[in-house]
C-alpha positions in Angstrom: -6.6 -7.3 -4.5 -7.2 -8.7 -1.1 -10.2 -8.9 0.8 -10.0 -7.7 4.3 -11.1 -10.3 6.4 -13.8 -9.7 8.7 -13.2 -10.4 12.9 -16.8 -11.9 14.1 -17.2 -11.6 17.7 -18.3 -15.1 18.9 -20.3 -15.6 22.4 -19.7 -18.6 24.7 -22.6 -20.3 26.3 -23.1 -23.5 29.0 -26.1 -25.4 28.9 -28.1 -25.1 32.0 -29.1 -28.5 32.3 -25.6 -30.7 31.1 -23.0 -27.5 31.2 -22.1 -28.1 27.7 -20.4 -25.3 26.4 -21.5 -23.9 22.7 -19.9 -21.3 21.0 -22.1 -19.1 18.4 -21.6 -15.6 16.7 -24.6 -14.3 17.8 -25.6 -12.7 21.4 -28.3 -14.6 23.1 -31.2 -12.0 24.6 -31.6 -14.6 28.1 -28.6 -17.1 27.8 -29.9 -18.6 31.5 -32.5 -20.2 29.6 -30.2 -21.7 27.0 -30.4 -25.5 26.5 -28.9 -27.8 24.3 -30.5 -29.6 21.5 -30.3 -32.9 23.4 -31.4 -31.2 26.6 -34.3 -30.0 25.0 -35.7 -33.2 23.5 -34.9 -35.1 26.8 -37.6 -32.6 28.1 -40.0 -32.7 25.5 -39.7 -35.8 24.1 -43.4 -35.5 22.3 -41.6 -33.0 20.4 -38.8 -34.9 18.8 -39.2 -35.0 15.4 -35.4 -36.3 14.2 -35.0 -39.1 11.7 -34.9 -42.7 13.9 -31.2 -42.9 12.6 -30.2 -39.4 14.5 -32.1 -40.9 17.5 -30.0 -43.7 17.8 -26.6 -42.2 17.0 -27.5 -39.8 19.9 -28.5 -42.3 22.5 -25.5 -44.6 21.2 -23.0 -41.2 22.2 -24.7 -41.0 25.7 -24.1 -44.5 26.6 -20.7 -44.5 25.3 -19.7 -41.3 27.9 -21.8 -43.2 30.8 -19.4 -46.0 30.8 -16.6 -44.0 30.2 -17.8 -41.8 33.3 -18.2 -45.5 35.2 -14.4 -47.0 33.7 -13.0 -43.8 35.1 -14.7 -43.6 38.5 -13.7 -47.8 39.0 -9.9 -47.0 38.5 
């Protein structure tokens, strides 16, 4: 026999701050005060508690789409 497959109803979200758009399955209560992870930590950096490696990988991702952003605006 076959399970029936459940349909979840997933929400769509931008980040205030960098317009990322998220995707979860669950309804936020006040999505215009939704920020992303990296958002958040930009803001309160005294609060960043990630492993040094995450840290880096993180600010190496941010550098690589600033000179992407600068490549495409020179052309």
């Amino acid at each position: 026999m076959s399970r029936k497959k459940r349909n979840k109803k997933l929400y769509f979200y931008n980040c205030t701050l960098t317009e990322e758009r998220f995707k979860t399955t669950q309804e936020a209560p006040s999505p215009e005060e939704l920020l992303s992870v990296n958002s958040f930590y930009e803001m309160n950096p005294e609060m960043d508690d990630r492993p040094e490696h995450i840290k880096l990988e993180v600010e190496n991702k941010v550098k690589e789409a600033e000179s992407k952003k600068e490549e495409e605006s020179k052309e």
